[in-house]
C-alpha positions, -999 to 999 in steps of 0.1 A, spaced: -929 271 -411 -922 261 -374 -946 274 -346 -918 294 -318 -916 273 -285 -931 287 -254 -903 312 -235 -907 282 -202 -895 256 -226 -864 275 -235 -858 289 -202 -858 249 -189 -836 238 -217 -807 264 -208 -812 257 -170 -809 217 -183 -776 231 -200 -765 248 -171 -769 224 -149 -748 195 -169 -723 221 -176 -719 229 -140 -721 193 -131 -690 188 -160 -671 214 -144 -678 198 -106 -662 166 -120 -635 177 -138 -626 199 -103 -629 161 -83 -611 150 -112 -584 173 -109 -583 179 -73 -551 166 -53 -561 141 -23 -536 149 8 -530 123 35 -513 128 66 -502 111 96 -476 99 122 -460 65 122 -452 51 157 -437 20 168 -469 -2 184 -448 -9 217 -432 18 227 -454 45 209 -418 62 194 -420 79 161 -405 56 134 -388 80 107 -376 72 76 -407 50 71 -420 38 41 -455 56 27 -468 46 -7 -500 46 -28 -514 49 -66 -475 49 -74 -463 79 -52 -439 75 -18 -428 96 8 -409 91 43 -416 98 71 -392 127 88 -379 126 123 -404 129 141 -425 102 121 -446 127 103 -458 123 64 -478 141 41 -487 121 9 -501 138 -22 -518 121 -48 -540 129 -77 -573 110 -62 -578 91 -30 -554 60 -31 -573 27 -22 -547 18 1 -518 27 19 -482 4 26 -461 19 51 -434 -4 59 -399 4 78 -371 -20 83 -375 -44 115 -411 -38 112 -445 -57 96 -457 -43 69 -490 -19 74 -513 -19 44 -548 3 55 -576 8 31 -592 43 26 -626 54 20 -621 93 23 -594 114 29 -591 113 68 -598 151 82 -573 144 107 -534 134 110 -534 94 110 -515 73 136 -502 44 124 -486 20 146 -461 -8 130 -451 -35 146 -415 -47 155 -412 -84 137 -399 -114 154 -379 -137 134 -385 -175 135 -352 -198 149 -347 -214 118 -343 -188 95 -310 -180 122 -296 -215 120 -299 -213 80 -277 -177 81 -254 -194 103 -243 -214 77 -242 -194 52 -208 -183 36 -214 -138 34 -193 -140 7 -210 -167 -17 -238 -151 -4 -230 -114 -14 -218 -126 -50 -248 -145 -55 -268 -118 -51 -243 -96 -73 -248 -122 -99 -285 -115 -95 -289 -84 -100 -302 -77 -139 -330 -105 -127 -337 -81 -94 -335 -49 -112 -349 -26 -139 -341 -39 -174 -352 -5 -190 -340 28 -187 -366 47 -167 -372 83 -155 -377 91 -119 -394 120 -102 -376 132 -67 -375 152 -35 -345 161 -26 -332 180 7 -296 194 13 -292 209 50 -264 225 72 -257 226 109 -230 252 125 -228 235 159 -264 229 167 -281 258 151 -291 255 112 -275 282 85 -285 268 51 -317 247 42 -319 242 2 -348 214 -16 -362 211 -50 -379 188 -70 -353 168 -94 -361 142 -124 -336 115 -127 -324 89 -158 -313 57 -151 -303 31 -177 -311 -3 -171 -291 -21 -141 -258 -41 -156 -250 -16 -186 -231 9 -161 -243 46 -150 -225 66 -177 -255 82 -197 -274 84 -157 -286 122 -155 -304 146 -129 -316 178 -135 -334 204 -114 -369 210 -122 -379 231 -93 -360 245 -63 -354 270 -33 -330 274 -9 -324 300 22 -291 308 38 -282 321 74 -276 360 63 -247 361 92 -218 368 76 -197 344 105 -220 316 96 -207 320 58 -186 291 50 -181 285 13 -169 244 18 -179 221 -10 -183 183 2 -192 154 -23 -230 147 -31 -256 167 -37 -287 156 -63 -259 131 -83 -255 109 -48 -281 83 -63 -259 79 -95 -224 80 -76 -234 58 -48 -261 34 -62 -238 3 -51 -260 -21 -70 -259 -6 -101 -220 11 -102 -205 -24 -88 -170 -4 -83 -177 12 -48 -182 -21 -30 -195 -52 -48 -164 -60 -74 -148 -89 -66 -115 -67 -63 -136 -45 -38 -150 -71 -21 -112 -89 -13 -106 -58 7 -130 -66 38 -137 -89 65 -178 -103 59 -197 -117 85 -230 -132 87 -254 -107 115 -288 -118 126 -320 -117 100 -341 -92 103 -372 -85 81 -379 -54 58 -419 -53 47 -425 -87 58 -399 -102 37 -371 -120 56 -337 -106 52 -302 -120 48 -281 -90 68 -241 -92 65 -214 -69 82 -187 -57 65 -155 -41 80 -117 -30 64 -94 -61 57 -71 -45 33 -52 -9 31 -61 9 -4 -51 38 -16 -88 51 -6 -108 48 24 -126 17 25 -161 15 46 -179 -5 78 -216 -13 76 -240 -35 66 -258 -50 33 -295 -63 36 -302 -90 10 -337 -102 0 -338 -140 10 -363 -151 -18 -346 -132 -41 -313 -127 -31 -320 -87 -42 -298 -59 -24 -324 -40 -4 -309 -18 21 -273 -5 29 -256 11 56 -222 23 55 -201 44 76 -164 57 57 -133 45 78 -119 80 91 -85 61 106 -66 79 79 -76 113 82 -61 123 44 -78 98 24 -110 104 43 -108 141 33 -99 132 -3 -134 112 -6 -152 139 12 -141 175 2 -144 188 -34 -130 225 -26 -124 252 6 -118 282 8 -76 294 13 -62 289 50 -96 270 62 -81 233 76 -107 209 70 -111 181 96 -136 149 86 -153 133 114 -181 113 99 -194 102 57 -222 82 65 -247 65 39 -280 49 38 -294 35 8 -323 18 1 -338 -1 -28 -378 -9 -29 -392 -40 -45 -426 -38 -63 -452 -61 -70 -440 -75 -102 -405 -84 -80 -386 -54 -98 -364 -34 -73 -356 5 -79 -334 28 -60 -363 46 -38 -340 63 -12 -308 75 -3 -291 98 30 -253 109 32 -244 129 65 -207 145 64 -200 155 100 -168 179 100 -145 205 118 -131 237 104 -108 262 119 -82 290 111 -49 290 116 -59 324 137 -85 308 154 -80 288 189 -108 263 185 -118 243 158 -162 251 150 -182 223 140 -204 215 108 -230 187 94 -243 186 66 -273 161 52 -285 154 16 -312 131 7 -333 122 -18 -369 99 -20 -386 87 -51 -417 97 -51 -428 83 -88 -412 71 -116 -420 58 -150 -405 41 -180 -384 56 -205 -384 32 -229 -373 51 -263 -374 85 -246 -337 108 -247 -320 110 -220 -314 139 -197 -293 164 -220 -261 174 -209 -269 210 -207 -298 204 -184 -285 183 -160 -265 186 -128 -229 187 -127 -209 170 -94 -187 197 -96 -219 224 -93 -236 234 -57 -271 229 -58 -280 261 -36 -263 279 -67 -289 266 -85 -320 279 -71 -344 305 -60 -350 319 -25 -373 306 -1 -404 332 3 -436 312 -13 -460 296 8 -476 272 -19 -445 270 -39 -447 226 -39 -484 226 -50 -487 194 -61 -450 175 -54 -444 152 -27 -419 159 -2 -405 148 27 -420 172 53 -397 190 79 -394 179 111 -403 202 141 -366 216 148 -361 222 109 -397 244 109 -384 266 138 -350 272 121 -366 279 86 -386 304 103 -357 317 123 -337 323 93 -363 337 76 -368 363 107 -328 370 106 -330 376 69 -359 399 65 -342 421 100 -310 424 80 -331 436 53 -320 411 24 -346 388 3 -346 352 14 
């Protein structure tokens, strides 16, 4: 028979429990908790905000918005930082707590040395632009792999926003060189807010939306630009280097040579000089022929509105990692437009933006790809797609590419207008 133990050595042994379950519970909240990291990234000489910077850590990006601004989520406190921009060194800053305050980062512009001209000055673009073409299952992903993205869609009437939509979208890609035909998105989580004028109302479809990184990744559908046939139809030249994260770049200009039955595009491709990997391009469509500009840019209108192209521009950029792999990690298209009625004297402007970051991605070795019935259609409108707008923490724990200051104000105009005219944004 066992003698009871005093009431004090019981009470101690459930406050011992307590205490380890509390300190559990303590750790699994640190463990748990999401780290958040803001700041501004400036250029070091003139003290400008640098947008469309680079921001990554412990596998997650963001960019910085127009006014240089980023807020970077993570699921502990990253080590360090890279924030890198074209033209610009390459930051990396080390952490030891979550700052309390916005940082300022300031990135220098980089200078590049006189030989590394006089070796692009003898360079032929075009052997240059195949070699890296022929390159490219040694500079790119050679497994599928699943992304995780932000993606934005915006539209100006004149200079005053009507429509703002975003989500969060997961993307398949197959491996670079086998094509993009089982390449999926699908909408995991969106909102979207519309001006509640009925004037502002213009029911125009243009091309894009969240398929734009598998209809205009140039490096891994060859048939926009980089075919041979495509390539016979412009004028190369060799520009000045530049330098993208402290790597030295190859940069060569592109312009029309040929007339197709399609518009054909001016710009510029940025090419890795170590290793000859496509990095960064920037096109612009040729608008000389106003029909075939409008057949690459509108997918539908609405009956008597005369649709009038002005601008299809595109950035696209590709990020290399440590183990020399490059990935799709950004892409921009701005259409630029005018529409008018055959009633109407003068013509009223529009622009509209889509883009989309990578903020993670993993691979998908052996995994099924996006099913059809999940994924997004190019014939669909994403703002079809979605919820309103009205929830405060509705991104938790995504990262997204933070509005600038003049989106803000008009999100919160339009949510003003739409809660006066008594509908639900």
């Amino acid at each position: 028979m066992y003698a009871q133990p005093p009431k004090q050595t019981i009470d101690m042994k459930k406050t011992t429990i307590l205490c380890l379950l509390s300190l559990l519970a303590v750790i699994s909240s640190m463990a748990q908790q999401t780290a958040h990291i803001a700041g501004y990234v400036l250029n070091a000489d003139s003290e400008k905000p640098i947008s469309g910077a680079n921001v990554s850590a412990t596998g997650q990006t963001v960019v910085t918005n127009d006014d240089g601004y980023f807020l970077l989520k993570t699921d502990s406190l990253p080590v360090r930082l890279v924030i890198s921009h074209i033209g610009y060194h390459t930051l990396r800053m080390t952490l030891s707590s979550v700052p309390a305050e916005p940082l300022c980062v300031a990135l220098s512009p980089t200078t590049v040395q006189l030989h590394e001209v006089l070796v692009v000055a003898g360079s032929d673009p075009r052997e240059l632009v195949e070699a890296a073409v022929s390159r490219i299952p040694h500079n790119y992903s050679r497994q599928p792999e699943r992304y995780q993205c932000f993606y934005r869609e915006t539209a100006m009437k004149r200079q005053r926003h009507i429509m703002v939509a975003e989500g969060v979208v997961e993307m398949y890609k197959t491996a670079y060189g086998r094509g993009n035909g089982r390449d999926r998105v699908a909408i995991r989580k969106g909102r979207r807010l519309l001006s509640p004028r009925t004037s502002d109302t213009l029911s125009v479809k243009v091309t894009g939306g969240p398929v734009t990184p598998i209809q205009l990744d140039i490096v891994k559908d060859l048939d926009i630009l980089l075919s041979k046939e495509e390539l016979d139809g412009y004028e190369l030249h060799m520009e000045p280097p530049t330098a993208i994260g402290n790597r030295p770049q190859y940069v060569v200009s592109l312009k029309p040579l040929l007339t197709r039955p399609y518009p054909l595009y001016f710009g510029k491709l940025y090419i890795d000089r170590q290793t000859l990997a496509f990095t960064r391009a920037e096109l612009s469509l040729d608008m000389s022929d106003r029909d075939k500009a409008t057949s690459m840019m509108l997918v539908r209108k609405p009956l008597g509105v005369r649709f009038r192209p002005k601008e299809l521009s595109l950035l696209i950029d590709y990020h290399q990692d440590g183990s020399g792999i490059s990935r799709l990690s950004y892409i921009r298209t701005t259409f630029r437009f005018n529409c008018d009625w055959r009633r109407r004297l003068f013509a009223t402007s529009f622009t509209a933006v889509c883009e989309m970051v990578v903020t993670s991605h993993d691979d998908a070795t052996g995994q099924k790809p996006i099913a059809g019935r999940e994924s997004f259609d190019q014939r669909d409108a994403f703002f079809d797609k979605v919820d309103y707008f009205r929830d405060p923490a509705f991104w938790q724990h995504y990262n997204i590419i933070e509005p600038t200051e003049s989106l803000d104000r008009a999100i919160d105009r339009l949510l003003k207008r739409s809660s006066d005219a008594g509908t639900n944004p």
